[in-house]
Structure formats: structure tokens, C-alpha cells
C-alpha positions as a LaTeX table, in Angstrom:
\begin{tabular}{lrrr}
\hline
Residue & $x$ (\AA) & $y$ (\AA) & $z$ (\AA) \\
\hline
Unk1 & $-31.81$ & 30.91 & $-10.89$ \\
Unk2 & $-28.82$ & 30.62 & $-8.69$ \\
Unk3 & $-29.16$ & 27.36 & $-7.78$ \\
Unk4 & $-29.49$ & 26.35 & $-11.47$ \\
Unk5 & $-26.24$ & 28.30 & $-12.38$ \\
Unk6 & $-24.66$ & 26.32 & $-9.44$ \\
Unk7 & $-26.08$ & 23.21 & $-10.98$ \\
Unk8 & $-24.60$ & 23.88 & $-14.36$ \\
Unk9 & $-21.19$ & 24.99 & $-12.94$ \\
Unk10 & $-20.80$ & 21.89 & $-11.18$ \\
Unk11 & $-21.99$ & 19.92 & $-14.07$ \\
Unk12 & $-18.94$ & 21.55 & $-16.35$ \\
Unk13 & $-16.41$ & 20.79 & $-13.08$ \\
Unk14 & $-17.56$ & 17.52 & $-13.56$ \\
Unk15 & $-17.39$ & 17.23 & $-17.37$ \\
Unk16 & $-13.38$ & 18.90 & $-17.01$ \\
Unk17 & $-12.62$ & 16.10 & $-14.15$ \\
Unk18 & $-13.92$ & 13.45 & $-16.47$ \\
Unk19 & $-11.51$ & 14.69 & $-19.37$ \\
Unk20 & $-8.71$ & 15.19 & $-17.15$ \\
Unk21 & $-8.82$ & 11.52 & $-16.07$ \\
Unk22 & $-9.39$ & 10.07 & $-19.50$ \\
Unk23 & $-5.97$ & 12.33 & $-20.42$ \\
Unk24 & $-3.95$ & 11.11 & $-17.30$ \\
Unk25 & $-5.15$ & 7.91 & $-18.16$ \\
Unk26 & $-4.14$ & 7.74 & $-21.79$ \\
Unk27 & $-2.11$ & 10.48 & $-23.00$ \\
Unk28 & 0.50 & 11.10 & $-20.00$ \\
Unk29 & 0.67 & 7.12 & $-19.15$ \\
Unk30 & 1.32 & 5.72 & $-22.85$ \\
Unk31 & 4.70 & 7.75 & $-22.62$ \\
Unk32 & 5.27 & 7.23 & $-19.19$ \\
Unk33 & 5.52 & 3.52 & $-19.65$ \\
Unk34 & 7.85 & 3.92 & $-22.92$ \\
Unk35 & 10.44 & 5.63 & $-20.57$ \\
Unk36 & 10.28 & 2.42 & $-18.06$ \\
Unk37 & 10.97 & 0.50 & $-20.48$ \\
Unk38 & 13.80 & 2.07 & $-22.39$ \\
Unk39 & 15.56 & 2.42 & $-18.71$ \\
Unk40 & 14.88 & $-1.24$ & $-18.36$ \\
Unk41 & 16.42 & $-1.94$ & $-22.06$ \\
Unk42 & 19.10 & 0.38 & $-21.50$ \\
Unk43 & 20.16 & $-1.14$ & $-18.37$ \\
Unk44 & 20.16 & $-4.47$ & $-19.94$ \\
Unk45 & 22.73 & $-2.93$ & $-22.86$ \\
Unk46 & 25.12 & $-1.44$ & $-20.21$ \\
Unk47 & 26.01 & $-4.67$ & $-18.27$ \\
Unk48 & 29.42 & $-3.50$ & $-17.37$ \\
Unk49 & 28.49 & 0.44 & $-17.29$ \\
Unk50 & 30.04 & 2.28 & $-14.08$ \\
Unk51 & 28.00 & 1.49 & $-10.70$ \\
Unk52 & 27.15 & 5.54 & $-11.12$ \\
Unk53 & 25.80 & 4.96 & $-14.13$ \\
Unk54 & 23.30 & 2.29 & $-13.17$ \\
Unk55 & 22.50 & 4.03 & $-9.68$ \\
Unk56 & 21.04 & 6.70 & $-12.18$ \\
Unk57 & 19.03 & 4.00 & $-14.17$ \\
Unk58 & 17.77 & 3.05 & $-10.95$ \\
Unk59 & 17.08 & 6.04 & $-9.41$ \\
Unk60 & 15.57 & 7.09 & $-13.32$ \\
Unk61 & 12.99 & 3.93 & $-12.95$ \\
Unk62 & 12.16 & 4.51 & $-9.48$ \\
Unk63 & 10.67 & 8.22 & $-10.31$ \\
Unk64 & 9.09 & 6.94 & $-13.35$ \\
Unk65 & 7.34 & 4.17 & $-10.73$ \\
Unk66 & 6.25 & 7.24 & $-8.41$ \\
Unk67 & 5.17 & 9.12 & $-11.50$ \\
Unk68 & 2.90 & 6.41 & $-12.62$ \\
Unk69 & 1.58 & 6.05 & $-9.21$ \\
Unk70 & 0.92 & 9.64 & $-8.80$ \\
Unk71 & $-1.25$ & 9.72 & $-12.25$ \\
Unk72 & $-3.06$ & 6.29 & $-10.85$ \\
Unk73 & $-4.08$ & 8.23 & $-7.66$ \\
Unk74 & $-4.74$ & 11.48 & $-9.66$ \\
Unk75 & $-7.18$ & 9.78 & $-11.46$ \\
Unk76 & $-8.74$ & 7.74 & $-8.30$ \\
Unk77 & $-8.90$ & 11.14 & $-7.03$ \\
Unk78 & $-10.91$ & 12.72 & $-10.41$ \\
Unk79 & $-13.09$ & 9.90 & $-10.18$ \\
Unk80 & $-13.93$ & 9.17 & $-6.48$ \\
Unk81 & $-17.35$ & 11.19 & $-5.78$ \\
Unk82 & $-18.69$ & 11.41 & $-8.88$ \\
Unk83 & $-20.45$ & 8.12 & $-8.91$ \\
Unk84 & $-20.23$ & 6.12 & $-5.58$ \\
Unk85 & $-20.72$ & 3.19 & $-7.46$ \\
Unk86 & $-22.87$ & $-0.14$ & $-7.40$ \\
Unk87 & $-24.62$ & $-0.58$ & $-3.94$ \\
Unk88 & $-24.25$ & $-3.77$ & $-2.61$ \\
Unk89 & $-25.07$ & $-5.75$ & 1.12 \\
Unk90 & $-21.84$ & $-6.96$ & 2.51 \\
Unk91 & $-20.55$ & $-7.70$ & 5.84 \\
Unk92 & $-17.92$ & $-5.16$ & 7.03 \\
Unk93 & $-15.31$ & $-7.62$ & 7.87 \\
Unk94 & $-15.60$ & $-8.95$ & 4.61 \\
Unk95 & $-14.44$ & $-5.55$ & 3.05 \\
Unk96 & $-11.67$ & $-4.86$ & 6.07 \\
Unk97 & $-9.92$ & $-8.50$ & 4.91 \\
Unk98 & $-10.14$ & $-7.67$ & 0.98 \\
Unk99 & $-8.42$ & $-4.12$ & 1.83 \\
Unk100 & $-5.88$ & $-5.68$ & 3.96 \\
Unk101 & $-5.44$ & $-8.38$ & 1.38 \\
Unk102 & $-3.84$ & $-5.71$ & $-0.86$ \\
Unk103 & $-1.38$ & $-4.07$ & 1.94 \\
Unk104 & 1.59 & $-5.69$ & 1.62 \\
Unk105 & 2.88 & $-5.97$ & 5.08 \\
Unk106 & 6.06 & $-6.47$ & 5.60 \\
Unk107 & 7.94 & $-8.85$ & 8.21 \\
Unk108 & 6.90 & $-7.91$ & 11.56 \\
Unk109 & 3.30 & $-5.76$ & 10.80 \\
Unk110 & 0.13 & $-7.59$ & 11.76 \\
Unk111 & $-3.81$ & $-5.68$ & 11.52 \\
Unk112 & $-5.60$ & $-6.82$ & 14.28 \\
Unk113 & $-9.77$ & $-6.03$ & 13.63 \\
Unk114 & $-12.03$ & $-5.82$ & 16.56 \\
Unk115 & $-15.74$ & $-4.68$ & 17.61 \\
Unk116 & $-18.83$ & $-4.59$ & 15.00 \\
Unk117 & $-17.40$ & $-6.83$ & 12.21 \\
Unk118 & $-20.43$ & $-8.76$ & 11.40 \\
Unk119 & $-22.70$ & $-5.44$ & 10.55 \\
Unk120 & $-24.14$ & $-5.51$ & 7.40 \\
Unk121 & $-23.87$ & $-2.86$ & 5.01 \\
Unk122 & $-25.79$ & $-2.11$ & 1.73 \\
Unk123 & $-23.49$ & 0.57 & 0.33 \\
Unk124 & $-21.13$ & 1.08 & $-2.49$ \\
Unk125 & $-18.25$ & $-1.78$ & $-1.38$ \\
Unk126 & $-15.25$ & $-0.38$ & $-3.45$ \\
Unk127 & $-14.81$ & 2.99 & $-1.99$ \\
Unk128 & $-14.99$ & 1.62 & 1.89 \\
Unk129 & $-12.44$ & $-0.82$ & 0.66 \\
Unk130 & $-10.31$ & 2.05 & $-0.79$ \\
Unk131 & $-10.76$ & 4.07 & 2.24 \\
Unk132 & $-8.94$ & 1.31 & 4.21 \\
Unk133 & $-6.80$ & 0.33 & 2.07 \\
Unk134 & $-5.15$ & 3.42 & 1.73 \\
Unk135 & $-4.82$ & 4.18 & 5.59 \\
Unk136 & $-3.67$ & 1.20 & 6.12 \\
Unk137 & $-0.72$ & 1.44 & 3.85 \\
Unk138 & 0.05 & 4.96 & 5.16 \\
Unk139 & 0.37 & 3.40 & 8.49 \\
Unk140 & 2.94 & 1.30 & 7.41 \\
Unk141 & 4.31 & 3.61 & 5.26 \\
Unk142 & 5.25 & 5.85 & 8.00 \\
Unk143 & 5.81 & 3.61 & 10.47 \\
Unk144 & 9.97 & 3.84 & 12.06 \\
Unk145 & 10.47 & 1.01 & 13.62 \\
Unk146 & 10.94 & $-3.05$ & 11.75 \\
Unk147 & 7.65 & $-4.27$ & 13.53 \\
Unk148 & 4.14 & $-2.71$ & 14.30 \\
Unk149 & 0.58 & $-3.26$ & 14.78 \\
Unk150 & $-2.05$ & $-1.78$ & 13.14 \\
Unk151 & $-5.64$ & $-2.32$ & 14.81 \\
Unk152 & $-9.09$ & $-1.64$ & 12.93 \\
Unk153 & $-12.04$ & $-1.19$ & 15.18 \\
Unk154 & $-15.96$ & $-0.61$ & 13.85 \\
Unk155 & $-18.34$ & 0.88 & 16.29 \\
Unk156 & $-21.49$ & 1.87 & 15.78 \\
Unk157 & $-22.27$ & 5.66 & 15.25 \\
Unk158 & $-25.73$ & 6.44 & 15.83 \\
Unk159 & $-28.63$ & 4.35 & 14.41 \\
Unk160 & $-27.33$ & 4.69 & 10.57 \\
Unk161 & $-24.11$ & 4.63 & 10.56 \\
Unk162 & $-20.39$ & 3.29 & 11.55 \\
Unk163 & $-17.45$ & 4.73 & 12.99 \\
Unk164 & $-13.93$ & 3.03 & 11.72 \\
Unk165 & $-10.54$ & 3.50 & 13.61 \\
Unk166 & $-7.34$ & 2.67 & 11.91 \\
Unk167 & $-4.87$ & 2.86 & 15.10 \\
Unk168 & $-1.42$ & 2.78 & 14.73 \\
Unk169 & 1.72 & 2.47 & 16.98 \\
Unk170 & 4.13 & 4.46 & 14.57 \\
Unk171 & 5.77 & 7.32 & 15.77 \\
Unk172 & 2.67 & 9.74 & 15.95 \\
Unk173 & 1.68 & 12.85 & 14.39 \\
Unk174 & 2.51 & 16.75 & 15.34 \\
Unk175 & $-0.80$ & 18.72 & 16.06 \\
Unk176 & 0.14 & 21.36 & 13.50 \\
Unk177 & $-0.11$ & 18.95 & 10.46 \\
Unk178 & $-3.56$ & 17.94 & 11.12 \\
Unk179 & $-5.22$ & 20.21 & 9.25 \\
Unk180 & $-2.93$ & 19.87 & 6.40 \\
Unk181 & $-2.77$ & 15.78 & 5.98 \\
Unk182 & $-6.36$ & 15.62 & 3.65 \\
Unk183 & $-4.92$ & 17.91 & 1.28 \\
Unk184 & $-3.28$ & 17.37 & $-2.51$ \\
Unk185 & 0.44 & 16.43 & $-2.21$ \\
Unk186 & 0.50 & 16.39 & 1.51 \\
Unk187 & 3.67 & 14.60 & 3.13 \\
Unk188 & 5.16 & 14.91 & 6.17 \\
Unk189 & 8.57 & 13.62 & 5.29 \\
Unk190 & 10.69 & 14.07 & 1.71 \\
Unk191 & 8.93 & 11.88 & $-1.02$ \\
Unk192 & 12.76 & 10.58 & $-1.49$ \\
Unk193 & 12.51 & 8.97 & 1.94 \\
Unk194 & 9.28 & 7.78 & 1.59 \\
Unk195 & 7.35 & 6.31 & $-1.48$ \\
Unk196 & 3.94 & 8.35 & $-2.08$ \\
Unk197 & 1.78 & 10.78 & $-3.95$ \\
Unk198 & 0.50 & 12.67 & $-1.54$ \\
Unk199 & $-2.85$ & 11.88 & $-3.04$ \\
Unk200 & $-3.93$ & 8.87 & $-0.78$ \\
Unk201 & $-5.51$ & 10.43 & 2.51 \\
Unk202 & $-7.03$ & 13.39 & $-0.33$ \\
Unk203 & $-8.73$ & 10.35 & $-1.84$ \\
Unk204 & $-9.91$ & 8.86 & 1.40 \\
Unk205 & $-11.36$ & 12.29 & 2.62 \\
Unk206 & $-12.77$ & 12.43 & $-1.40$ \\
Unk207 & $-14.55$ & 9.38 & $-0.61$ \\
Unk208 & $-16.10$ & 9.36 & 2.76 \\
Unk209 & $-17.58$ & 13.12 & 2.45 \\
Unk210 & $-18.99$ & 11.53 & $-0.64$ \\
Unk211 & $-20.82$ & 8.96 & 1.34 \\
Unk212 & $-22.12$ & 11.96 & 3.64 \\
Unk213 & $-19.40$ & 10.74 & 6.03 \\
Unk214 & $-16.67$ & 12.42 & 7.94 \\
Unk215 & $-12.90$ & 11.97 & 8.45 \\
Unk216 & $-10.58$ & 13.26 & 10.84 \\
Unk217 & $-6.98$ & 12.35 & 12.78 \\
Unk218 & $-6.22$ & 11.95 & 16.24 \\
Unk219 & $-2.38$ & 12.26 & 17.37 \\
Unk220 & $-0.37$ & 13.89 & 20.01 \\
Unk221 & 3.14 & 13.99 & 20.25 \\
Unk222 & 3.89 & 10.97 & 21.72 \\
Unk223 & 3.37 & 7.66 & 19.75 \\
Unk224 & 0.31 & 6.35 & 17.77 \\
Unk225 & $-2.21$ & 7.73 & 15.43 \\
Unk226 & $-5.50$ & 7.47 & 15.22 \\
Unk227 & $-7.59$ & 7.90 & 12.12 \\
Unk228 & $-11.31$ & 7.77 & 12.14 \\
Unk229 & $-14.16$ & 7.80 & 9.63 \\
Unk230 & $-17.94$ & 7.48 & 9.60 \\
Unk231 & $-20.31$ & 5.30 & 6.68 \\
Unk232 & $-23.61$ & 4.86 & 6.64 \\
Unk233 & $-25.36$ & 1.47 & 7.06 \\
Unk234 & $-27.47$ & 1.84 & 4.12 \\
Unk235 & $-26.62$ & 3.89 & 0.79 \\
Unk236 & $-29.61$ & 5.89 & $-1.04$ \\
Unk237 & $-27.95$ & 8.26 & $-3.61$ \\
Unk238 & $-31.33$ & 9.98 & $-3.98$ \\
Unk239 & $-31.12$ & 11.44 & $-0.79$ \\
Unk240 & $-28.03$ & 12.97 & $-1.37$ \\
Unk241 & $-28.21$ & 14.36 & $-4.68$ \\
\hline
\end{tabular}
């Protein structure tokens, strides 16, 4: 009987996550996107307006940007775990370049991929993808200096599964934030000085546990981070209901 009412309970989270994503997808965006584009129309009308004035229109646009992005990853975030998704076979590397494909690196950043690139996965595609695509951008996100590497490295982790690395020569994270980087609306810096949601590495840890897999950080106090997760070779949702 208790396992029944744990059942249902989690059934009903699941039902109030799906309505929460069809409202951030519908009812907070529609309006969201009228705003950008009155500031966009307005700033058109007020060609000779006071550089103050148009510093606000900027600065007005620029949190209605992070605002959309934070409902995007709020909803990436309701969805991710319900449903995996389609299960596919796939080499990894094929998934590491279409994630890095969407990074836009600027002048200077390279991803350098070594060790088991040519495994072959049969596993939902889109959420791996996700995974790196997101820590990936937070490494260049963070990143203080005008040039950087960022190295991906796939080992294997036991006979069914693989262990990613997303290393990063940025300027490294305190021990005492570990614990708190997975979690909703986690930054380490002012979200004026750098452009996030704070929903990104949430969504990553979302996805992997989802896939039975785990993610952690490794960083001292000198330069560098190193983030590592584990997925499995082969997907069978049935055994993990």
C-alpha cells in the first residue's frame, strides 16, 4: 500500500511538472516576447533619445533575453527525466561534435576530444548531447581569460558504461561551492556579469541520474575544473522503471 501511494504521488508530481511546462511554455512566453518587441519598436521611434535612455532599452532587452532563457531551461528542466526519449545506436563522437556544434566559441577557445570516441551507444542521443552541451558552454562561460581549451575525454567505466570529463583551464572552482553547483539558480558570480539561469548544470545532473548515471565536479583552488559523468552503453527503460 505504500508503495502504491508513492506511485500515485509521483504520478501527480509528474502530471503538475507537465502543466507547469505547457504554462512556461505558452502563457509566460507569449507576453514575454511582446515586451522584446515593443523595446525593439520603441528603440526604433527614439532615434535621437538621450544615450541614458537607450542604455535602459538595452539593458530592458537584455533581461527580457535572460528571462526567456530562464523559462527555456525551466522547461528543459520540467521535462528532462520524465521520458529519456527515443533510444538510438550512435557513436559517441558523433554526439560530442553535434553538442560542440552548438557552443559558440569564441576567438581563442578550441575542445580538444580524446580516448573512447568510437564506442557505440544505444541510448537516448538528445539528453547526452544536452549534457555536453551545457558543460561545455559553462566552461566558457566562466572562463577569465580571451583564450582557453576545453578537453572532452570518454573512458570506459566498468563493462556497461562510460565515464565523460569536460576539463577546463578557467580559473577553477572553490571546494565550498561543490555541493551547491547542481542546484536551481546556482551561480557563482552576479547573473549581471555573467549571462545564465542557473538552471544548466540542474539540468545536466536532471539528466544523467535519469540515465542511472552520476555527476560530480573536481576543482581545487588553483586553475582548472573538472566535471565528470557516467552513461550507460546500452539504454533499457524497463529496468529502471
Amino acid at each position: 500500500a505504500e508503495r502504491e501511494a508513492m506511485i500515485r504521488e509521483l504520478e501527480r508530481s509528474n502530471q503538475e511538472l507537465g502543466q507547469f511546462a505547457h504554462v512556461a511554455s505558452h502563457d509566460l512566453k507569449s507576453p514575454l516576447r511582446d515586451i522584446a518587441h515593443l523595446a525593439e519598436w520603441i528603440d526604433e521611434d527614439l532615434e535621437d533619445a538621450p544615450e541614458s535612455v537607450r542604455d535602459d532599452l538595452r539593458t530592458l532587452r537584455q533581461r527580457t533575453q535572460r528571462m526567456d532563457r530562464l523559462l527555456t531551461d525551466l522547461l528543459a528542466y520540467a521535462r528532462a527525466g520524465r521520458r529519456p526519449g527515443r533510444v538510438v545506436e550512435f557513436v559517441v563522437c558523433e554526439a560530442i561534435e553535434a553538442a560542440i556544434e552548438l557552443v559558440p566559441l569564441p576567438p581563442g577557445f578550441s575542445v580538444e576530444t580524446e580516448g573512447e570516441l568510437d564506442a557505440r551507444l544505444r541510448t537516448p542521443r538528445t539528453p547526452l548531447e544536452t549534457v555536453l552541451r551545457n558543460l561545455v558552454a559553462n566552461a566558457v562561460k566562466h572562463h577569465d581569460r580571451d583564450a582557453g581549451t576545453i578537453a572532452i575525454r570518454v573512458d570506459p567505466a566498468g563493462a556497461d558504461r562510460l565515464r565523460f570529463t569536460v576539463c577546463d583551464d578557467g580559473p577553477g572552482i572553490p571546494q565550498q561551492y561543490h555541493d551547491k553547483l547542481f542546484e536551481m539558480f546556482e551561480t557563482l558570480r552576479p547573473r549581471d556579469e555573467v549571462e545564465g539561469s542557473g538552471v544548466g548544470l540542474a539540468l545536466c545532473r536532471r539528466l544523467v541520474e535519469a540515465m542511472g548515471g552520476t555527476i560530480g565536479v573536481e576543482s581545487g583552488d588553483s586553475r582548472g575544473s573538472t566535471f565528470a559523468f557516467t552513461w550507460p552503453r546500452t539504454w533499457r527503460e524497463s529496468e529502471h522503471p
